[in-house]
C-alpha positions as CSV (number, residue, x, y, z in Angstrom):
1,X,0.0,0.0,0.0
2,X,1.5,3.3,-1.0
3,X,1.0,6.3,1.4
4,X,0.1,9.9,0.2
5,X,-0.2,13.0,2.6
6,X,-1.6,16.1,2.0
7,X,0.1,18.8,4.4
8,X,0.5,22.4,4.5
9,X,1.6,24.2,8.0
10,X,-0.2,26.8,5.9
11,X,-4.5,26.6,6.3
12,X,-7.1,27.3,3.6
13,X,-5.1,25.8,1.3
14,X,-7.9,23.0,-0.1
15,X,-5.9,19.9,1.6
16,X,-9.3,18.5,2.5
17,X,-11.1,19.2,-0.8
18,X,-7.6,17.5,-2.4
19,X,-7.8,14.5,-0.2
20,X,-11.5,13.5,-1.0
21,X,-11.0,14.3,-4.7
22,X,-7.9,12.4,-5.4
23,X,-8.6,9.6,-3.9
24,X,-12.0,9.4,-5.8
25,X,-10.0,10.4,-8.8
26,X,-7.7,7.2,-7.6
27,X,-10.4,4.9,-7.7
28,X,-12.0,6.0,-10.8
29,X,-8.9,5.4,-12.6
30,X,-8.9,1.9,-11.2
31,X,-5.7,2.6,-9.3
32,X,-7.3,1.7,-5.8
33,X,-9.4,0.4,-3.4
34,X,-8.4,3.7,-1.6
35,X,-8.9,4.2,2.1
36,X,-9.2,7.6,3.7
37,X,-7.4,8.7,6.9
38,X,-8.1,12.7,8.4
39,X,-5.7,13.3,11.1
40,X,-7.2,16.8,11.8
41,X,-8.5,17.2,14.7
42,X,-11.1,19.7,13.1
43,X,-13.1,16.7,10.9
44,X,-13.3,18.1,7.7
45,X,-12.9,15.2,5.8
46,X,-14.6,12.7,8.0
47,X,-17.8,15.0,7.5
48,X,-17.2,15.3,4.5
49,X,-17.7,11.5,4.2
50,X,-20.6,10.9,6.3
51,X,-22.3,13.5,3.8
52,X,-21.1,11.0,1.0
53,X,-23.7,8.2,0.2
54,X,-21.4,5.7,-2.1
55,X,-19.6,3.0,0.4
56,X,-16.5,4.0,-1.3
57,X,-13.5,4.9,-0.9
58,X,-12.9,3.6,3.0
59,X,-12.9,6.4,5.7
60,X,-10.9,4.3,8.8
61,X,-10.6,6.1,11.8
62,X,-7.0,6.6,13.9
63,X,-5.2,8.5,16.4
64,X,-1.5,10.0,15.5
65,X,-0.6,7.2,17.9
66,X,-2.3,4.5,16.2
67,X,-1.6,5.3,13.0
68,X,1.3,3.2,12.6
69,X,-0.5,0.4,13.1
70,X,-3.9,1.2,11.3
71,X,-1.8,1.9,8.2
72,X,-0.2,-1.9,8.8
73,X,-3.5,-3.0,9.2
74,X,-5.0,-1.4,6.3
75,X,-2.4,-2.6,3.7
76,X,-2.8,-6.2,5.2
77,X,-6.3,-5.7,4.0
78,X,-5.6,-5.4,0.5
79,X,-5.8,-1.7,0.2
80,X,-3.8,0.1,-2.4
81,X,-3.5,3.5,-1.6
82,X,-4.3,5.3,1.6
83,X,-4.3,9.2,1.5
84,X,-4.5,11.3,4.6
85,X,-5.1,14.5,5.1
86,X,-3.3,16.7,7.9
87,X,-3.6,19.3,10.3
88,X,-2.4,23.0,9.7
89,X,-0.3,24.3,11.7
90,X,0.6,21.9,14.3
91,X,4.3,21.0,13.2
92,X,4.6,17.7,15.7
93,X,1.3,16.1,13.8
94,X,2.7,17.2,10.2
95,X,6.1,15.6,11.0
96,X,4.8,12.0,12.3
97,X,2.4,11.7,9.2
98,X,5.1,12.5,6.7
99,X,7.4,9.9,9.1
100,X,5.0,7.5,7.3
101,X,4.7,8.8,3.9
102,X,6.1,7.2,0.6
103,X,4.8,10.9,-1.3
104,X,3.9,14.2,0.3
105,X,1.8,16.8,-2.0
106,X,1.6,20.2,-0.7
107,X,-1.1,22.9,-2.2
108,X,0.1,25.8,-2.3
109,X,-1.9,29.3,-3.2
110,X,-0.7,31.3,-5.7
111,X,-0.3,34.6,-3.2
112,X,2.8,35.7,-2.0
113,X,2.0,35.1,2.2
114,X,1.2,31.2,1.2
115,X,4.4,30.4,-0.8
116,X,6.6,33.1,2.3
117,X,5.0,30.1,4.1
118,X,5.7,26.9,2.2
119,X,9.4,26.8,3.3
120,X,8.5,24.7,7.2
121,X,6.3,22.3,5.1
122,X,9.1,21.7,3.0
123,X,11.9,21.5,5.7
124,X,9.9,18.4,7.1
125,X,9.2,16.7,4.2
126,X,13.1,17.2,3.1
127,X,14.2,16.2,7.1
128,X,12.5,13.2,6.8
129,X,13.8,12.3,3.6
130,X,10.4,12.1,2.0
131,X,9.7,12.9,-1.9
132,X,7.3,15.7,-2.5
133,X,5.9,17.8,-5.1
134,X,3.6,21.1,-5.1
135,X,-0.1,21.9,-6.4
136,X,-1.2,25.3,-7.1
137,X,-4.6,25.4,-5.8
138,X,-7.4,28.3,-5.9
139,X,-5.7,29.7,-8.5
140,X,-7.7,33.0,-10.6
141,X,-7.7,32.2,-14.3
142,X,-5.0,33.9,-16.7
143,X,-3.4,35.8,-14.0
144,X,0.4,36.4,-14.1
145,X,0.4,35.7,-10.4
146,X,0.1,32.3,-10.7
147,X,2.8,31.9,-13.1
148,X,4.9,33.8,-11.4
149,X,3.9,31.3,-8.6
150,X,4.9,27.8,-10.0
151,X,8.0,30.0,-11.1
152,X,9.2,30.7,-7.0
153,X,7.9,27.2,-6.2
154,X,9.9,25.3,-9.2
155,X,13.3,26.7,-7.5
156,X,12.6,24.6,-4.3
157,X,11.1,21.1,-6.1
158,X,8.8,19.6,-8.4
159,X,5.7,21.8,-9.7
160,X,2.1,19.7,-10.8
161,X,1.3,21.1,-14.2
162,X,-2.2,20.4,-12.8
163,X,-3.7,23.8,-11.6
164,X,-6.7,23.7,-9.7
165,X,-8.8,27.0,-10.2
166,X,-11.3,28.6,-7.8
167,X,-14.2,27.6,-8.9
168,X,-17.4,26.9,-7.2
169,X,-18.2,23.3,-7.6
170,X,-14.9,22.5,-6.0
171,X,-17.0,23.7,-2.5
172,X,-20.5,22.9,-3.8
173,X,-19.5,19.0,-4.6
174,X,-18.1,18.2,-1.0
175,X,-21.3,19.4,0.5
176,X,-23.0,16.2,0.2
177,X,-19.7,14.2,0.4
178,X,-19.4,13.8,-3.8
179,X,-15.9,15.2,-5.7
180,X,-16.1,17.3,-9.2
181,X,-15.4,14.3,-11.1
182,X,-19.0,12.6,-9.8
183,X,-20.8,16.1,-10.4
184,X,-19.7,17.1,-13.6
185,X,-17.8,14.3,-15.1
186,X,-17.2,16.1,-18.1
187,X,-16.3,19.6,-16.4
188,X,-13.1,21.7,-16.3
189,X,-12.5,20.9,-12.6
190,X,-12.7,17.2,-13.8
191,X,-10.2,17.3,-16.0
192,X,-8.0,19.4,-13.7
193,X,-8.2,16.8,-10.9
194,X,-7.8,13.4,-13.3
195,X,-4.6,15.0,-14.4
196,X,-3.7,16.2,-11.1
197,X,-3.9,12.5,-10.2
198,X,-2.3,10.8,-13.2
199,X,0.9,13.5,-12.1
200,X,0.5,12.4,-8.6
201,X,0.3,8.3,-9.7
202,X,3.4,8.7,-11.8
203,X,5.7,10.7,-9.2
204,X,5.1,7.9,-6.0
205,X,5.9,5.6,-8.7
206,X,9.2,7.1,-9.5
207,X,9.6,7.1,-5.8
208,X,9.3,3.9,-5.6
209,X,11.3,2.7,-8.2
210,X,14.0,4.8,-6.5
211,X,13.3,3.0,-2.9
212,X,14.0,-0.2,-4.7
213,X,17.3,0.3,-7.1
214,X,18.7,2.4,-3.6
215,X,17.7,-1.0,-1.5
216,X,19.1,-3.4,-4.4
């Protein structure tokens, strides 16, 4: 089971909204089963999944203390991909999710305060010698900002091509637990979040191919 964690010390970046749509995008693609873990104490993605009326993907409950274990568990069940979503802010959580993670995305907004802020998420990611890669997300359409954006972010790693745009059905999908890919299959945000996730499938697989020729 490969591990992917959504984190950003910086909050109201779409983590959540990222979380629940990649790992229906995941699934769709026939790249799962996926299971779902929130490690934020606020719940956003666990409402967000008692809204959601399909069985799928798994939502399974854990502590930061029992996480560990649950992800053991989880891979002994057959899952193939488990994506958890993190806190904000609270550096100690961050760190001992990314301890776990085979690939760490970090959304980033295209505004000069979020990327001033980007550097701590990094400097855990890089500590615990985890590969990573950024998202621009909430991004205003045609504006040199967020160009000038993926620029400052490409000097410090690996840029998605995939930009999520603010849009509304981002927000109006997860109010009754669905993702823009079950709402509009055929939409813009669609297609953002099915490449978003074909960029995310093919950089943990380079990671892992990495793991294994460094082992061997």
């Amino acid at each position: 089971m490969q591990i992917i964690v959504l984190a950003s010390q910086k909050g109201g970046v779409g983590k959540t909204t990222l979380t629940g749509n990649l790992a229906i995008a995941a699934d769709l693609a026939r790249q799962g089963p996926s299971v779902l873990i929130d490690s934020d104490p606020q719940g956003s993605l666990s409402a967000w999944w008692n809204a959601r009326a399909a069985e799928t993907p798994t939502l399974a409950p854990s502590t930061l203390a029992e996480l560990k274990g649950k992800l053991a568990q989880l891979d002994a069940a057959g899952y193939a991909l488990a994506f958890i979503d993190t806190p904000p802010a609270i550096t100690s959580a961050i760190r001992q999710v990314v301890a776990l993670a085979d690939f760490v995305l970090i959304p980033v907004k295209p505004s000069p305060h979020d990327i001033r802020a980007v550097g701590s998420t990094v400097e855990i990611a890089e500590q615990e010698g985890k590969p990573f890669a950024f998202v621009i997300t909430q991004a205003k359409p045609n504006t040199r900002l967020t160009v000038q954006a993926m620029a400052a972010l490409s000097a410090h790693g690996t840029v998605a091509a995939a930009i999520m745009h603010d849009r509304v059905d981002y927000a109006a999908a997860m109010i009754d637990g669905r993702t823009v890919q079950e709402t509009d299959p055929k939409g813009r945000s669609a297609a953002e979040m099915a490449e978003l996730w074909e960029f995310v499938h093919e950089r943990k697989h380079e990671s892992t191919k990495a793991r294994k020729v460094k082992i061997a």
